[in-house]
HTML snippet that shows the backbone in 3Dmol.js (N, CA, C, O; Angstrom):
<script src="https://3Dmol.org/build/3Dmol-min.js"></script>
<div id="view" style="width:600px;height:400px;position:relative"></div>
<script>
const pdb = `
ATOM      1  N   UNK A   1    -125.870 101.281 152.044  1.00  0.00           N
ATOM      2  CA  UNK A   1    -125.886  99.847 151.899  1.00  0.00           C
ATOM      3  C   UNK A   1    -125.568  99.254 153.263  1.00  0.00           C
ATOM      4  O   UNK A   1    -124.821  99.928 153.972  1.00  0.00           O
ATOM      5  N   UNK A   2    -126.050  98.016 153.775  1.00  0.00           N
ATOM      6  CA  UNK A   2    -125.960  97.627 154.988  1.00  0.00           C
ATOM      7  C   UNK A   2    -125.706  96.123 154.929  1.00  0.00           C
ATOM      8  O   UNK A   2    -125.544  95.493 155.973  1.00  0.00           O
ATOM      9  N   UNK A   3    -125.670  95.562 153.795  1.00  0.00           N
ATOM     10  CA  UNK A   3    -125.082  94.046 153.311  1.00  0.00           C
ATOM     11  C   UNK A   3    -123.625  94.145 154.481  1.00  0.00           C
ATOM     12  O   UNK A   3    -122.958  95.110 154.855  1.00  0.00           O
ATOM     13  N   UNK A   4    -123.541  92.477 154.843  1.00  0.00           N
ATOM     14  CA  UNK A   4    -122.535  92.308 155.664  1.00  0.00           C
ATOM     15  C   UNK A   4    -121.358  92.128 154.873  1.00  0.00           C
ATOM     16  O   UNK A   4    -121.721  91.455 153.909  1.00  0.00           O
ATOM     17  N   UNK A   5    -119.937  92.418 154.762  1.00  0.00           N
ATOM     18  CA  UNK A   5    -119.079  91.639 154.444  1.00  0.00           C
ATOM     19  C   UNK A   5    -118.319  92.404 153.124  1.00  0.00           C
ATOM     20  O   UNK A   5    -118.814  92.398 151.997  1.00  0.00           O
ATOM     21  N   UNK A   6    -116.846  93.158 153.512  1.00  0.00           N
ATOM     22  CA  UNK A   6    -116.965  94.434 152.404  1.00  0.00           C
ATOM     23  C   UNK A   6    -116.555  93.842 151.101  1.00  0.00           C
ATOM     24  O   UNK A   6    -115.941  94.527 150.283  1.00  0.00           O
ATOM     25  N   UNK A   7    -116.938  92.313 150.819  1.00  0.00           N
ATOM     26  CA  UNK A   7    -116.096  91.757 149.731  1.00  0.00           C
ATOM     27  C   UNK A   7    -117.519  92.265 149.082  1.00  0.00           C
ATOM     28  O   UNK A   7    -117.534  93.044 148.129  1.00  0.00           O
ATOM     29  N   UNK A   8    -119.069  91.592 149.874  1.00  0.00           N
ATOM     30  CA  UNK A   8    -120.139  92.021 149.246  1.00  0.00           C
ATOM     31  C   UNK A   8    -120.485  93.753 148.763  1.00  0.00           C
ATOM     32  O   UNK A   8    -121.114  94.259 147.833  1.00  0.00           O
ATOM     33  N   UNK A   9    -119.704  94.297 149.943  1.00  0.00           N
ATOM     34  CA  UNK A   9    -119.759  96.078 149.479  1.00  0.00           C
ATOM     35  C   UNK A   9    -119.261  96.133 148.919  1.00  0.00           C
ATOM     36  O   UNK A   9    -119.925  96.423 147.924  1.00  0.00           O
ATOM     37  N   UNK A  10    -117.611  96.014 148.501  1.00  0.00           N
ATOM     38  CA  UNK A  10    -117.188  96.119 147.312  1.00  0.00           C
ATOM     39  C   UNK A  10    -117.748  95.876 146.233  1.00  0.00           C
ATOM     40  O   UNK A  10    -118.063  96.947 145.714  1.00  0.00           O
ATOM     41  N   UNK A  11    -118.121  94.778 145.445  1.00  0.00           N
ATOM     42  CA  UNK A  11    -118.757  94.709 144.913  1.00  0.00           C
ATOM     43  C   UNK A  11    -119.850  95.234 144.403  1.00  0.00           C
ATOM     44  O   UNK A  11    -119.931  95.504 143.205  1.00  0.00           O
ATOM     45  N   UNK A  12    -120.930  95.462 145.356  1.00  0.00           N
ATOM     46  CA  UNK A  12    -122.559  96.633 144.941  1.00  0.00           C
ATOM     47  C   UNK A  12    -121.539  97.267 144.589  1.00  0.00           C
ATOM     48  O   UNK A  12    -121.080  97.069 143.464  1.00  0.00           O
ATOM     49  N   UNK A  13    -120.889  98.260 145.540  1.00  0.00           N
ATOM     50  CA  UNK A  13    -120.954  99.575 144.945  1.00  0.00           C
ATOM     51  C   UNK A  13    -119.995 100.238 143.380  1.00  0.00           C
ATOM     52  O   UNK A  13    -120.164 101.285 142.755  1.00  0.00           O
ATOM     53  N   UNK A  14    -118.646  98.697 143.089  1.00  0.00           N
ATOM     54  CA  UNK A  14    -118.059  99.008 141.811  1.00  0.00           C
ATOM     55  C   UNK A  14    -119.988  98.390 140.776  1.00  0.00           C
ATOM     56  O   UNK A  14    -120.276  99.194 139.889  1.00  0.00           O
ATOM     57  N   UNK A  15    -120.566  97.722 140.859  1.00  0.00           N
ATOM     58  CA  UNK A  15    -121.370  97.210 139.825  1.00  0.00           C
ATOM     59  C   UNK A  15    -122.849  98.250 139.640  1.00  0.00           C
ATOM     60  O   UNK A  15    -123.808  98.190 138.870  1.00  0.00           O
ATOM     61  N   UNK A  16    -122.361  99.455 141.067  1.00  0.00           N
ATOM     62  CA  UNK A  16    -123.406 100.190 141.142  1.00  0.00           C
ATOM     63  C   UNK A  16    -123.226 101.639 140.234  1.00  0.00           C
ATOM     64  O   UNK A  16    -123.941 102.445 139.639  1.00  0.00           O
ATOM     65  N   UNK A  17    -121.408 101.349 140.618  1.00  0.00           N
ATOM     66  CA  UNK A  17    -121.248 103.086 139.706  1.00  0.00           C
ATOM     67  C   UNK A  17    -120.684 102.413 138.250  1.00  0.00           C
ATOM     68  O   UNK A  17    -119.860 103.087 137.633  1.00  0.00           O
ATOM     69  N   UNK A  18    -120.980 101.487 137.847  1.00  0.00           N
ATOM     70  CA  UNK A  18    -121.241 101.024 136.414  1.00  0.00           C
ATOM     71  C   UNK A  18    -122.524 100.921 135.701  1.00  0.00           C
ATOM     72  O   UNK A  18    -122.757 100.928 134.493  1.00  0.00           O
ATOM     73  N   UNK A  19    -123.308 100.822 136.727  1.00  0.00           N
ATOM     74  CA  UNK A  19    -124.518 100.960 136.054  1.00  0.00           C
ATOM     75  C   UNK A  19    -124.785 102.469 136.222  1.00  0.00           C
ATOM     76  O   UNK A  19    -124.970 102.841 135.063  1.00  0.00           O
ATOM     77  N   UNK A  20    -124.901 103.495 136.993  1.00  0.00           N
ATOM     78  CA  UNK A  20    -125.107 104.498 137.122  1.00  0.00           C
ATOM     79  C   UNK A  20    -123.747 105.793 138.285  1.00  0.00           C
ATOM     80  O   UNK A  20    -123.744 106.108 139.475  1.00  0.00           O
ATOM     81  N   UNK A  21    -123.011 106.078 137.338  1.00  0.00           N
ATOM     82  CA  UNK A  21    -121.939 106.336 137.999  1.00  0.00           C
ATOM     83  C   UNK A  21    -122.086 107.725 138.500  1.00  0.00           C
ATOM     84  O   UNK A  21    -121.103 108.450 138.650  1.00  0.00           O
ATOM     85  N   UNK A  22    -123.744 108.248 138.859  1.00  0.00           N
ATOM     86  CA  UNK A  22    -123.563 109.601 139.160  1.00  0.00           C
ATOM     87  C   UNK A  22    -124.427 108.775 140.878  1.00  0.00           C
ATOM     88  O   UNK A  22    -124.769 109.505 141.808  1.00  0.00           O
ATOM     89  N   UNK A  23    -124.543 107.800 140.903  1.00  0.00           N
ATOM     90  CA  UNK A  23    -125.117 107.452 142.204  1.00  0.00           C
ATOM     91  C   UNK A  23    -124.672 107.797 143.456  1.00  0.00           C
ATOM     92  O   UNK A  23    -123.465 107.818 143.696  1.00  0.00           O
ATOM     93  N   UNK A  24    -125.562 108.092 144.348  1.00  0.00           N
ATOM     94  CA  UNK A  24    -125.142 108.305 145.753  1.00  0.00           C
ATOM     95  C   UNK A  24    -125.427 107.643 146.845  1.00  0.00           C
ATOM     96  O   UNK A  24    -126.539 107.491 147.350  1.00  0.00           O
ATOM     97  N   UNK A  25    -123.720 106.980 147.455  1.00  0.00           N
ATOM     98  CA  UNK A  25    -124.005 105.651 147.681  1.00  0.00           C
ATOM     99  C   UNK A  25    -122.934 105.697 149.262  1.00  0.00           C
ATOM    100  O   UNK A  25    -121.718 105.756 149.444  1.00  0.00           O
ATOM    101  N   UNK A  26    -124.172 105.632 150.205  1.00  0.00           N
ATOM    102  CA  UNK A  26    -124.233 105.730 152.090  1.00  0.00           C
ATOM    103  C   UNK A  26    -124.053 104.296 152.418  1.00  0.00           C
ATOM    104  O   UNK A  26    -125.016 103.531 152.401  1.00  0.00           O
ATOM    105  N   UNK A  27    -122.565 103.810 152.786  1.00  0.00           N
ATOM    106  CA  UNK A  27    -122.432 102.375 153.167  1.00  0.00           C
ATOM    107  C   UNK A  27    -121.849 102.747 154.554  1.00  0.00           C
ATOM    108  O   UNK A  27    -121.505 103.831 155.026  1.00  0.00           O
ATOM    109  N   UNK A  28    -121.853 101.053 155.217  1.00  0.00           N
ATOM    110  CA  UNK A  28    -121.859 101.180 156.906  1.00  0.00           C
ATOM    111  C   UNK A  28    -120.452 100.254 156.450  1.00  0.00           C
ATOM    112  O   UNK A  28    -120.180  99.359 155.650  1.00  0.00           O
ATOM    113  N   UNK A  29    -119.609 101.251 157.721  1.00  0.00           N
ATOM    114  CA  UNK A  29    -118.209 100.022 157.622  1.00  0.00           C
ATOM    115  C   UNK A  29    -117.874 100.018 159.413  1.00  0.00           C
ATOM    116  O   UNK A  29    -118.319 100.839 160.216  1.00  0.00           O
ATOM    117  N   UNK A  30    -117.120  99.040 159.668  1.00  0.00           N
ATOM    118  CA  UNK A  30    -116.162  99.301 161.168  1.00  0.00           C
ATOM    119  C   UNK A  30    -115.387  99.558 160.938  1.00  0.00           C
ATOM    120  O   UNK A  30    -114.723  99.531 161.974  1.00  0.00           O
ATOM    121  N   UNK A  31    -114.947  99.795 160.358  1.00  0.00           N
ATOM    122  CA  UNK A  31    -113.141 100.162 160.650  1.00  0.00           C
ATOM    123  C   UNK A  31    -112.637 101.120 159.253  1.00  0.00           C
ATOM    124  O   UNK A  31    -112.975 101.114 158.069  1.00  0.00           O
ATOM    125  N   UNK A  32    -111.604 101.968 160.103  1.00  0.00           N
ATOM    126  CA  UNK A  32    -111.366 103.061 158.586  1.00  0.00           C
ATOM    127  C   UNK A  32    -110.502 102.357 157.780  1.00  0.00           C
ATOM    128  O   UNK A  32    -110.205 103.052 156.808  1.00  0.00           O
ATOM    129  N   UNK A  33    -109.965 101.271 157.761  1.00  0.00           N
ATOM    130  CA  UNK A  33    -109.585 100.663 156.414  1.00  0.00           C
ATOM    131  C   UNK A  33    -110.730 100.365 155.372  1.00  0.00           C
ATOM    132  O   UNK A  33    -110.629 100.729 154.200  1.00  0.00           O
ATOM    133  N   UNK A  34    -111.767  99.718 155.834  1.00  0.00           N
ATOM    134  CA  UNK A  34    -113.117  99.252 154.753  1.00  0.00           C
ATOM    135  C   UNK A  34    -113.386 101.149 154.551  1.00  0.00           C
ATOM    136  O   UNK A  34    -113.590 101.649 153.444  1.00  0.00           O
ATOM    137  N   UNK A  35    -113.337 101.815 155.608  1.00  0.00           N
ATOM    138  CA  UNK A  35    -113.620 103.542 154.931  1.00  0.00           C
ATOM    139  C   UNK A  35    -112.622 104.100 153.873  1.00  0.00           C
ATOM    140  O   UNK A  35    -113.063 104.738 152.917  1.00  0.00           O
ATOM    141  N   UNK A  36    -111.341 103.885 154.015  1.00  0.00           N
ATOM    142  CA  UNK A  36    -111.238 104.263 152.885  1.00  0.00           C
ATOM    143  C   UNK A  36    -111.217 103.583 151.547  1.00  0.00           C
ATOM    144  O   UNK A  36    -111.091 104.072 150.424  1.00  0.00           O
ATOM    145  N   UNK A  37    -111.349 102.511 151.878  1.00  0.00           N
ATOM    146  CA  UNK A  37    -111.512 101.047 150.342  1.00  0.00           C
ATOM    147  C   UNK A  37    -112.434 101.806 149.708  1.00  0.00           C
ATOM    148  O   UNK A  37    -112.287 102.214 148.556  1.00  0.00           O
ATOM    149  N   UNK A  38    -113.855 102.129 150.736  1.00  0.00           N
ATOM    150  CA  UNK A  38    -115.280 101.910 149.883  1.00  0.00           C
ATOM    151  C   UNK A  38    -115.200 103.128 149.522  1.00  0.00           C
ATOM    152  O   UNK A  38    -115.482 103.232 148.328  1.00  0.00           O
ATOM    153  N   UNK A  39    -114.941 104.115 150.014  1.00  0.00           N
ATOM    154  CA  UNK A  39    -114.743 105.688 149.328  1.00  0.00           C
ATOM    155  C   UNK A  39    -113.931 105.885 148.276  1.00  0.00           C
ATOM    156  O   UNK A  39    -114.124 106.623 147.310  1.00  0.00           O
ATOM    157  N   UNK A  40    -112.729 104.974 148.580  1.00  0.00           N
ATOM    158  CA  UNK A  40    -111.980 104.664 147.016  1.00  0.00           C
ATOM    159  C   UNK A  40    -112.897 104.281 145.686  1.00  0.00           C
ATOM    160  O   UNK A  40    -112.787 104.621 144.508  1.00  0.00           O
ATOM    161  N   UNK A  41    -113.920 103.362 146.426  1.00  0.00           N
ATOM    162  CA  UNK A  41    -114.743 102.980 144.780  1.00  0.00           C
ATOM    163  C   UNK A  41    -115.801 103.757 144.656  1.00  0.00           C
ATOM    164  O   UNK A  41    -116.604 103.717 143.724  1.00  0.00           O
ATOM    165  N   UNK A  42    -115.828 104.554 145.683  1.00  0.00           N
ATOM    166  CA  UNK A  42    -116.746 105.439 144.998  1.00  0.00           C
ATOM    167  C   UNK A  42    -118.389 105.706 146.288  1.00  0.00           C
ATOM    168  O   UNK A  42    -119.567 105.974 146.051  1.00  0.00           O
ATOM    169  N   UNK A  43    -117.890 105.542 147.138  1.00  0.00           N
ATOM    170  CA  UNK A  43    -119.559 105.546 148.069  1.00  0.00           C
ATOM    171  C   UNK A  43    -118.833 106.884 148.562  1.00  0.00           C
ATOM    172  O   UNK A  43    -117.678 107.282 148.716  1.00  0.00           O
ATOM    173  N   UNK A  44    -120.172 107.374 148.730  1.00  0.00           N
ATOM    174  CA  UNK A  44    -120.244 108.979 149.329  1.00  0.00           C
ATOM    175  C   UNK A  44    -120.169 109.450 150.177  1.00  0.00           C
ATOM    176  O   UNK A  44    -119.898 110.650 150.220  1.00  0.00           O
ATOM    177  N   UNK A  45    -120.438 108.501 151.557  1.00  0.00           N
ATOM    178  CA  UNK A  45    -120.415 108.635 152.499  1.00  0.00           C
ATOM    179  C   UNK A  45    -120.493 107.134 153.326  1.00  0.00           C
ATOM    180  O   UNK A  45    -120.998 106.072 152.960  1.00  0.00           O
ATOM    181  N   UNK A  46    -119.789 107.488 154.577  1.00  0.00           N
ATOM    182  CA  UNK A  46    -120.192 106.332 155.236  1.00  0.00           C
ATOM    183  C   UNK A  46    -120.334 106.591 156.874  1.00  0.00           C
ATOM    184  O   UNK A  46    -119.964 107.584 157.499  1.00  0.00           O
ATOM    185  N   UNK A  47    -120.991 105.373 157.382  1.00  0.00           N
ATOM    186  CA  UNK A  47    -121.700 105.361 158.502  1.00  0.00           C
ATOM    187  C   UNK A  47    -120.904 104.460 159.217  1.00  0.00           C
ATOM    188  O   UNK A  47    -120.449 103.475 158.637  1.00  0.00           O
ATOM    189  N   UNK A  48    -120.641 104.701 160.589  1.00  0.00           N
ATOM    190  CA  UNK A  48    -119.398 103.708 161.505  1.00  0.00           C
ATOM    191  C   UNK A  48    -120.893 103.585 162.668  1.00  0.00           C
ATOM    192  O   UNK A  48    -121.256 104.556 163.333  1.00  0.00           O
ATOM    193  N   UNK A  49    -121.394 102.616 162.705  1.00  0.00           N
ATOM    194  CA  UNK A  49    -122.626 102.276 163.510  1.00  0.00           C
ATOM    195  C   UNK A  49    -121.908 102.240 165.234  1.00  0.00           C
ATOM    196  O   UNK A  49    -122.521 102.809 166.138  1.00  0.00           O
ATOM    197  N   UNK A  50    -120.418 101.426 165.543  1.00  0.00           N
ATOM    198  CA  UNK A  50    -120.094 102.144 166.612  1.00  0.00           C
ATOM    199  C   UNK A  50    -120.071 103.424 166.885  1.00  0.00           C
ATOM    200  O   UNK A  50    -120.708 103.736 167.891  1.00  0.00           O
ATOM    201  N   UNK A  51    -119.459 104.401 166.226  1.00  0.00           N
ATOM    202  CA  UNK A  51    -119.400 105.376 166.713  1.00  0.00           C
ATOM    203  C   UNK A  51    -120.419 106.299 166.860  1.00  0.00           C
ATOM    204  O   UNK A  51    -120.232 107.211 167.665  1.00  0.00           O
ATOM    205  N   UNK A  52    -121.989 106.221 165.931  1.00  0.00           N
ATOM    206  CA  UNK A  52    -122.925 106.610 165.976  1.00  0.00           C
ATOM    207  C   UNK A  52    -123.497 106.091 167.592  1.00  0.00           C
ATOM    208  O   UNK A  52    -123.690 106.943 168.459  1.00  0.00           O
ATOM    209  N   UNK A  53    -123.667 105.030 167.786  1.00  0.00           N
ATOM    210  CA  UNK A  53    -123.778 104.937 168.904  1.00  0.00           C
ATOM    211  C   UNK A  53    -123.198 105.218 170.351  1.00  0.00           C
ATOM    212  O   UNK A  53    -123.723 104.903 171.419  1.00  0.00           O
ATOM    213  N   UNK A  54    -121.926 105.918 170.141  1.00  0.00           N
ATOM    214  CA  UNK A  54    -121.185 106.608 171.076  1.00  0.00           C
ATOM    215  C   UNK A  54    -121.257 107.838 170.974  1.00  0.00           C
ATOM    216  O   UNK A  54    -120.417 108.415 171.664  1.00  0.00           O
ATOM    217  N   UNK A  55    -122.167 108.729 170.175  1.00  0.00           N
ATOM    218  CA  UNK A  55    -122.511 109.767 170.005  1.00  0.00           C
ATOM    219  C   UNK A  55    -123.404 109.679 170.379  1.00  0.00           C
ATOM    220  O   UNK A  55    -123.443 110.782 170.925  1.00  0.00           O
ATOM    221  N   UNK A  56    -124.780 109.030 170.708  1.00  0.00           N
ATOM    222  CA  UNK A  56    -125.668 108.812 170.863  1.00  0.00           C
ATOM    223  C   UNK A  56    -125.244 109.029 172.653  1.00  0.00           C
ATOM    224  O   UNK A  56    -125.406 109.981 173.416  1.00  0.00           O
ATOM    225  N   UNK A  57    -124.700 107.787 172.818  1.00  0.00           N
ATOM    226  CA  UNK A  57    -124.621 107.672 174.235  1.00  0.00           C
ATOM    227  C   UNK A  57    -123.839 109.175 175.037  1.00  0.00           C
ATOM    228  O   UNK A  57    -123.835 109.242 176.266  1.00  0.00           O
ATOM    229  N   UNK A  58    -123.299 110.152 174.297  1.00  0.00           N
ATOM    230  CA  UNK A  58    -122.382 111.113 174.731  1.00  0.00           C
ATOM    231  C   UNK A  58    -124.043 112.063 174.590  1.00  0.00           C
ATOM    232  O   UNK A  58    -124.217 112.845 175.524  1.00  0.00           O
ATOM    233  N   UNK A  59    -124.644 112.039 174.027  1.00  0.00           N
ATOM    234  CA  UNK A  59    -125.650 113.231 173.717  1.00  0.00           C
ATOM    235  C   UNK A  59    -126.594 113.068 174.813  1.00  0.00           C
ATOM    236  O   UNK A  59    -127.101 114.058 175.340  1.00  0.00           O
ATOM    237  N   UNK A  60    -126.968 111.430 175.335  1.00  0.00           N
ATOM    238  CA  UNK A  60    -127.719 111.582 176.294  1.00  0.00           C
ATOM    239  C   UNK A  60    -127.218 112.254 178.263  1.00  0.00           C
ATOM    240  O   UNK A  60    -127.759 112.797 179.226  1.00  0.00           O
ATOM    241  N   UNK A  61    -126.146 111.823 177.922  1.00  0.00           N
ATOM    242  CA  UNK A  61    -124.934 111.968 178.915  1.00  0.00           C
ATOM    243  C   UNK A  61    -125.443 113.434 178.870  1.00  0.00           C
ATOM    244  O   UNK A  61    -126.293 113.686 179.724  1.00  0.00           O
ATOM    245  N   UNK A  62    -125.020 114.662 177.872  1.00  0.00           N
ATOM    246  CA  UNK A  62    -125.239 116.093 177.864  1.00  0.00           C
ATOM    247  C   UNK A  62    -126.447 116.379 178.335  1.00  0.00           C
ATOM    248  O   UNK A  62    -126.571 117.185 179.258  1.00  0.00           O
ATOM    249  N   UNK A  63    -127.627 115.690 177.705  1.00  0.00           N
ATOM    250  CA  UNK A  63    -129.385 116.209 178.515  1.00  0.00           C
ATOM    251  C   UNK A  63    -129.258 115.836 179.752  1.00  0.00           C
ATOM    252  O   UNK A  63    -129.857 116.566 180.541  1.00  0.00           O
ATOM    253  N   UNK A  64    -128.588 114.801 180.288  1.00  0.00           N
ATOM    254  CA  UNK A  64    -128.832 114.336 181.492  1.00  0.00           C
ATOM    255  C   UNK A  64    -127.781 115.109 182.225  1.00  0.00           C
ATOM    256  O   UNK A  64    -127.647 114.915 183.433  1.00  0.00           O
ATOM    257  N   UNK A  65    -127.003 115.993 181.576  1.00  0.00           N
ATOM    258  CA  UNK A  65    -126.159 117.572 182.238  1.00  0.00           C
ATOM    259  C   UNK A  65    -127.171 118.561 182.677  1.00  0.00           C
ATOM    260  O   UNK A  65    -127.377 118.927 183.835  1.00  0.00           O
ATOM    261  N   UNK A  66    -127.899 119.023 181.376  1.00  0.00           N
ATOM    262  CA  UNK A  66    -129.123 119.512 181.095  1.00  0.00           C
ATOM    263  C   UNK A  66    -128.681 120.450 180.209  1.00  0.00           C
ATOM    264  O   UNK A  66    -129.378 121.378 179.799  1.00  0.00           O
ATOM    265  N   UNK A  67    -127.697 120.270 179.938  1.00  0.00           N
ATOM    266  CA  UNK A  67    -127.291 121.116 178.441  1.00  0.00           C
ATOM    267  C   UNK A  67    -128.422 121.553 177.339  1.00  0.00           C
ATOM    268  O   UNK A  67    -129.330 120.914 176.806  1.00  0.00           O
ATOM    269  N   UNK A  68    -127.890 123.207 177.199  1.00  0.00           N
ATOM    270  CA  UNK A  68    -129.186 123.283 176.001  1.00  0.00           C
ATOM    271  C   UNK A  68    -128.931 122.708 174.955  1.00  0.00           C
ATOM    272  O   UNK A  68    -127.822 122.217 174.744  1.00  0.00           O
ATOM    273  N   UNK A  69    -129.957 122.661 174.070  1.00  0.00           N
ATOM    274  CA  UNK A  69    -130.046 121.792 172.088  1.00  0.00           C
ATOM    275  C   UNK A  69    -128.734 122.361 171.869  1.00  0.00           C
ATOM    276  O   UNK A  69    -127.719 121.683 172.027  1.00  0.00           O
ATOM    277  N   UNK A  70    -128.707 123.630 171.495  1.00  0.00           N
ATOM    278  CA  UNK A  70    -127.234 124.242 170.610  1.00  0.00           C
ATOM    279  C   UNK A  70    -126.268 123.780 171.354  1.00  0.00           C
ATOM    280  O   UNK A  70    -125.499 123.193 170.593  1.00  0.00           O
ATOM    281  N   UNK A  71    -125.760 123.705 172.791  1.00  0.00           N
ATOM    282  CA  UNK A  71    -124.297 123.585 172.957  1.00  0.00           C
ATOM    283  C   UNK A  71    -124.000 121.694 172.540  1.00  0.00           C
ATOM    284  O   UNK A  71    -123.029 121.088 172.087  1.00  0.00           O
ATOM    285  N   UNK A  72    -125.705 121.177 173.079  1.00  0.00           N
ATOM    286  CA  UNK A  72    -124.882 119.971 172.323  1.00  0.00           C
ATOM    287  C   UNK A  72    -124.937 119.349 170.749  1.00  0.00           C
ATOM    288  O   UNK A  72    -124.536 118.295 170.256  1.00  0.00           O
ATOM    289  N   UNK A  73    -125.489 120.285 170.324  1.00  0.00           N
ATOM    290  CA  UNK A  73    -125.960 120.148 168.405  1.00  0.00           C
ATOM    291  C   UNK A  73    -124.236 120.477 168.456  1.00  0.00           C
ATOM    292  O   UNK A  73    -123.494 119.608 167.999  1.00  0.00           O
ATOM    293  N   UNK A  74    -123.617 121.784 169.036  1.00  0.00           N
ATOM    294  CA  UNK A  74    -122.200 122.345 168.851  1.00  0.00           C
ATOM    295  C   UNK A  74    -121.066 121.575 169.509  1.00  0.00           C
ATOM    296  O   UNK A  74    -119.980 122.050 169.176  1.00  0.00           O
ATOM    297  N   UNK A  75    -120.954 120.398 170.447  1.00  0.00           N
ATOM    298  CA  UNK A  75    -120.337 119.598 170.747  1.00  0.00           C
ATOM    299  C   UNK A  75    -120.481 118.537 170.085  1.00  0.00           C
ATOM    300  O   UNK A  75    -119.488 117.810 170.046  1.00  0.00           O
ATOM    301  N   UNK A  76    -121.575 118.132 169.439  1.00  0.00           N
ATOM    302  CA  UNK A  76    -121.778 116.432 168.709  1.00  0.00           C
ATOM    303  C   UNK A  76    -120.759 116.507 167.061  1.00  0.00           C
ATOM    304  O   UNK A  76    -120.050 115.756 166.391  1.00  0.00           O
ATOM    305  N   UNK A  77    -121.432 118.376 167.013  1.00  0.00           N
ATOM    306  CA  UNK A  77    -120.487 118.403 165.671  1.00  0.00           C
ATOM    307  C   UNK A  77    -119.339 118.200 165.631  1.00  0.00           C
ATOM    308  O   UNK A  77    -118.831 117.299 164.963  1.00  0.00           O
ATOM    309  N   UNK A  78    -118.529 119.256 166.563  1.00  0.00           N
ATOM    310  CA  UNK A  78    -116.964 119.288 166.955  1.00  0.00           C
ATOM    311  C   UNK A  78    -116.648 117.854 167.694  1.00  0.00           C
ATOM    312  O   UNK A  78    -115.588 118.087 168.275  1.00  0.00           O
ATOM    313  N   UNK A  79    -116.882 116.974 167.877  1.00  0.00           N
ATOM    314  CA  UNK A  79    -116.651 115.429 167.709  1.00  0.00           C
ATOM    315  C   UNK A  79    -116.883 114.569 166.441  1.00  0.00           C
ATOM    316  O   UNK A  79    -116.370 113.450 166.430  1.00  0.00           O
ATOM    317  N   UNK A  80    -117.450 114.893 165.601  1.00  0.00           N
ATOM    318  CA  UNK A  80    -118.019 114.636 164.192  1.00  0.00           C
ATOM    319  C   UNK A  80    -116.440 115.230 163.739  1.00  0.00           C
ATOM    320  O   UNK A  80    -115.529 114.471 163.408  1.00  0.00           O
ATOM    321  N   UNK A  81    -116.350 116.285 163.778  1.00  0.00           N
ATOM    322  CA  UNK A  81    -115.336 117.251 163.026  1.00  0.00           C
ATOM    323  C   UNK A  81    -113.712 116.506 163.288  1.00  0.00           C
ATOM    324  O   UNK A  81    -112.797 116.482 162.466  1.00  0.00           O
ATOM    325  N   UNK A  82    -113.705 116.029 164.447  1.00  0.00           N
ATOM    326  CA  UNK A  82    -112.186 115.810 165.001  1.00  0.00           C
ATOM    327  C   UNK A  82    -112.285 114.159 164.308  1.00  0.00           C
ATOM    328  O   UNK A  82    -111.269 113.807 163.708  1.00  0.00           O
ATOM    329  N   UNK A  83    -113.435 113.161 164.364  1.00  0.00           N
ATOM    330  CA  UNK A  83    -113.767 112.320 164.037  1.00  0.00           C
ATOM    331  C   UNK A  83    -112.908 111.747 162.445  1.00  0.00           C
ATOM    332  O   UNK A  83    -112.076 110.891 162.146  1.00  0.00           O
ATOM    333  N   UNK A  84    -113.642 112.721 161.800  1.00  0.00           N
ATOM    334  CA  UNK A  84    -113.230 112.849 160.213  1.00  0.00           C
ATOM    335  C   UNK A  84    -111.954 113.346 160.016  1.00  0.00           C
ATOM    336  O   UNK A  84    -111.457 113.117 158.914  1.00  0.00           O
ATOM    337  N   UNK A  85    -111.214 114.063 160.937  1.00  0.00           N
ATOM    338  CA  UNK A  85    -109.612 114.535 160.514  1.00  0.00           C
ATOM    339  C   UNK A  85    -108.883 113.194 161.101  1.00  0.00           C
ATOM    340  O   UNK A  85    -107.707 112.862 160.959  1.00  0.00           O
ATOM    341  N   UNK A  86    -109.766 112.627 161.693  1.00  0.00           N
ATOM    342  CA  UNK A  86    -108.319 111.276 162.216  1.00  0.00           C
ATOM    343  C   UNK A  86    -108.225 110.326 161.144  1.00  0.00           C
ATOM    344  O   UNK A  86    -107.419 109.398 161.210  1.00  0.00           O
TER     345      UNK A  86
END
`;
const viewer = $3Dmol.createViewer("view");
viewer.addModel(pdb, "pdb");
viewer.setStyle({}, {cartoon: {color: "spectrum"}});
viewer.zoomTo();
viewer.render();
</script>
């Protein structure tokens, strides 16, 4: 879901797992307070559009090292990984 404003996310997603509560439901938040609200009601995953884009910008940084695919497929993860334990 990409609606602005997590009063509006809140919302879809409690009126979404009432209508169908086996749904799987990918919302965009900034900040890990709206991450853990919306995971509280139930979305499956979520997307931090800053930080995707600082992954982005770190991956081009690595080709322009000249790093091969795997070490930086194996660095984007292990930033993904440390990402999610904070």
């Amino acid at each position: 879901m990409t609606v602005p404003g997590s009063i509006n996310q809140e919302s879809i997603i409690m009126n979404s797992k009432k209508l169908n509560p086996k749904i799987y439901i990918i919302s965009r938040v900034h900040n890990i307070d709206d991450q853990r609200r919306l995971i509280d009601l139930g979305a499956k995953s979520v997307v931090r559009p800053e930080i995707e884009a600082s992954l982005s910008i770190i991956k081009k940084i690595f080709l322009l090292r000249k790093m091969s695919k795997d070490e930086i497929i194996k660095r984007i993860q292990h930033l993904r990984l440390i990402r999610t334990l904070a």
